[in-house]
C-alpha positions in Angstrom: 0.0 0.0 0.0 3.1 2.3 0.3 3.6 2.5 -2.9 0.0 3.4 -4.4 0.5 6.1 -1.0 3.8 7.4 -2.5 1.9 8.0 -6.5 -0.9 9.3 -4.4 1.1 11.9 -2.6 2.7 13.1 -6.2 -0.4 13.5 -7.5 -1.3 16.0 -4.7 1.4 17.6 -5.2 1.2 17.9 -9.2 -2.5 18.5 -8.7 -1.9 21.2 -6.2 1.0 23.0 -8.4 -1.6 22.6 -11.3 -4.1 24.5 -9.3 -1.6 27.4 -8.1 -0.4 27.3 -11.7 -4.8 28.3 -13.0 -5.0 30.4 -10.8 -2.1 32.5 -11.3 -3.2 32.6 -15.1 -0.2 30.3 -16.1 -2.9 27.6 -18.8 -4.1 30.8 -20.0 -0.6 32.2 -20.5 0.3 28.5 -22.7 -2.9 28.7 -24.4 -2.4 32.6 -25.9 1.0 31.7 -26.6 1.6 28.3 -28.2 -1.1 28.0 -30.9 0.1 25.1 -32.2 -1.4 23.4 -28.7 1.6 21.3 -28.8 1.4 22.2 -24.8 -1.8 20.9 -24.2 -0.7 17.1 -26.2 1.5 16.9 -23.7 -0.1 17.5 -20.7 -2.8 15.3 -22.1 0.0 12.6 -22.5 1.2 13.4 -18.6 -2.2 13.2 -17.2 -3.3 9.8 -19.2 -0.2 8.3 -18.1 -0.2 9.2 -14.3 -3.8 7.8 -13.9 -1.9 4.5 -15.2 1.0 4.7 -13.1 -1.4 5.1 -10.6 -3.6 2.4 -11.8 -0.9 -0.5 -11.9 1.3 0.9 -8.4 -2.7 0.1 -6.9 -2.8 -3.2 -8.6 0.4 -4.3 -7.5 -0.2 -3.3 -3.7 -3.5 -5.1 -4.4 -1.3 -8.6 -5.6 -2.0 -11.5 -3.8 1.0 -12.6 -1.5 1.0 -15.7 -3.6 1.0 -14.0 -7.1 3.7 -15.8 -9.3 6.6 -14.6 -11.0 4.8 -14.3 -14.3 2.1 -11.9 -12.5 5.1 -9.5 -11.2 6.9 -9.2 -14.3 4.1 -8.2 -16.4 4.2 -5.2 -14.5 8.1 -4.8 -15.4 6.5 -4.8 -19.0 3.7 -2.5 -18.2 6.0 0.1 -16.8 7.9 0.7 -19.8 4.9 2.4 -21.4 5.7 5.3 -18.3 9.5 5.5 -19.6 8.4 5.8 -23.3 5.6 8.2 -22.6 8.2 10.3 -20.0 10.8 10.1 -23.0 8.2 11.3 -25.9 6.7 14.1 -23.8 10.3 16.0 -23.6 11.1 15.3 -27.5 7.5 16.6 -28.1 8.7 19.4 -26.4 12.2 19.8 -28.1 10.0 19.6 -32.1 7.8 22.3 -30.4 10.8 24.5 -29.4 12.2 23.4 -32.9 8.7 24.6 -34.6 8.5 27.9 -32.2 12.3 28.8 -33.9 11.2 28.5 -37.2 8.0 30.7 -36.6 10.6 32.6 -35.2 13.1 33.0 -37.8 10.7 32.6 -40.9 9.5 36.0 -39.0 13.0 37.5 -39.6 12.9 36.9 -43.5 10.5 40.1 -43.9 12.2 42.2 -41.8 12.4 46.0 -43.7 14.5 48.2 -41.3 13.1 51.2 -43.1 9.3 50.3 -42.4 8.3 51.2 -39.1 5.2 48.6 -39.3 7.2 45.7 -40.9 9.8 45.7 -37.8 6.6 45.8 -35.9 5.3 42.5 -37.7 8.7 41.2 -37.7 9.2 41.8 -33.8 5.4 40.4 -33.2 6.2 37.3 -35.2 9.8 36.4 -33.6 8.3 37.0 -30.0 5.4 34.3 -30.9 8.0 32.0 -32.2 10.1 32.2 -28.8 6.7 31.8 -26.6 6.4 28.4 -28.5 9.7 27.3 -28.5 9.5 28.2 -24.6 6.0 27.3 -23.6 6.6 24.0 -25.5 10.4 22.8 -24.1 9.0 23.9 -19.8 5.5 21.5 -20.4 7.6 18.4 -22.2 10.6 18.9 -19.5 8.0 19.0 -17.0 6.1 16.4 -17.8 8.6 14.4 -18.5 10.0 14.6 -14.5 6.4 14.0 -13.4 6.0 10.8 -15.6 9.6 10.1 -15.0 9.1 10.3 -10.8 6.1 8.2 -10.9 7.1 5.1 -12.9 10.7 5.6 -10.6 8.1 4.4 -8.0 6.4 1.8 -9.8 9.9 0.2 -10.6 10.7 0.6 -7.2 7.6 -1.3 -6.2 8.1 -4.0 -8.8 11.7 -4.9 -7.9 10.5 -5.1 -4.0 8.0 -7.8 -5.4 10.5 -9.3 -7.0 13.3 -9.2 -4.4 10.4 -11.4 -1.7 9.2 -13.7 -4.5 13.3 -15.1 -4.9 13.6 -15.1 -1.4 10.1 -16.9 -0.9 9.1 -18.1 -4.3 6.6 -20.3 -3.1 
């Protein structure tokens, strides 16, 4: 039960910074400023994944004491679906900051240094670019600890099944 009490804790704690993070006007800030919603993917991603972390660290405090060695390691299978989701939230991230730079720099190619309104364009286009790149690279990098921290926990739990089944395999 410790460990569904440890991803339970997290969850507060994301949940609460989440809630400090609305209130404060930070989703409105990554909504207005990444339009590509590349943000919102990957919380999507973070949040689907942490309800199943959270799903398999309660089945495996649930696991019978008998439960063989074929019912523990499908969770060692299970939880590699949290380091590939913690993985593809950050490079989501990285081809948003990629994507943000070219908005960025494809705003430089009309810049007129003569023409007060195209400098304004120009400097309204490269500051949209770096809110992608920006908005984009601080969601994937922080999803990617939150994902990363949970299934930490669920391995954790896993190889503490494991370590009593090979000292009492019966």
């Amino acid at each position: 039960m410790e460990l569904f009490l440890r991803w339970w804790v997290m969850i507060l704690v994301v949940v609460a910074g989440a809630i400090i993070t609305w209130i404060a006007g930070g989703f409105t800030m990554i909504y207005e400023g990444d339009p590509t919603m590349i943000s919102f993917v990957v919380i999507g991603v973070a949040a689907f994944m942490s309800v199943r972390l959270g799903e398999l660290s309660w089945k495996l405090c649930r696991m019978p004491k008998d439960a063989t060695l074929h019912d523990i390691t499908v969770f060692d299978v299970n939880k590699e679906s949290g380091w590939l989701s913690s993985t593809m939230c950050s490079r989501v991230g990285l081809v948003g900051t990629m994507w943000g730079f070219i908005v960025a720099l494809d705003a430089l190619s009309g810049l007129n240094f003569d023409d007060p309104a195209s400098l304004q364009h120009t400097i309204v286009g490269v500051t949209v670019g770096v809110k992608i790149a920006l908005y984009t690279t601080l969601v994937g990098q922080l999803s990617n600890i939150i994902i990363n921290v949970q299934t930490f926990n669920l391995s954790q739990g896993i190889q503490h099944r494991l370590n009593k089944y090979e000292n009492n395999p019966e």
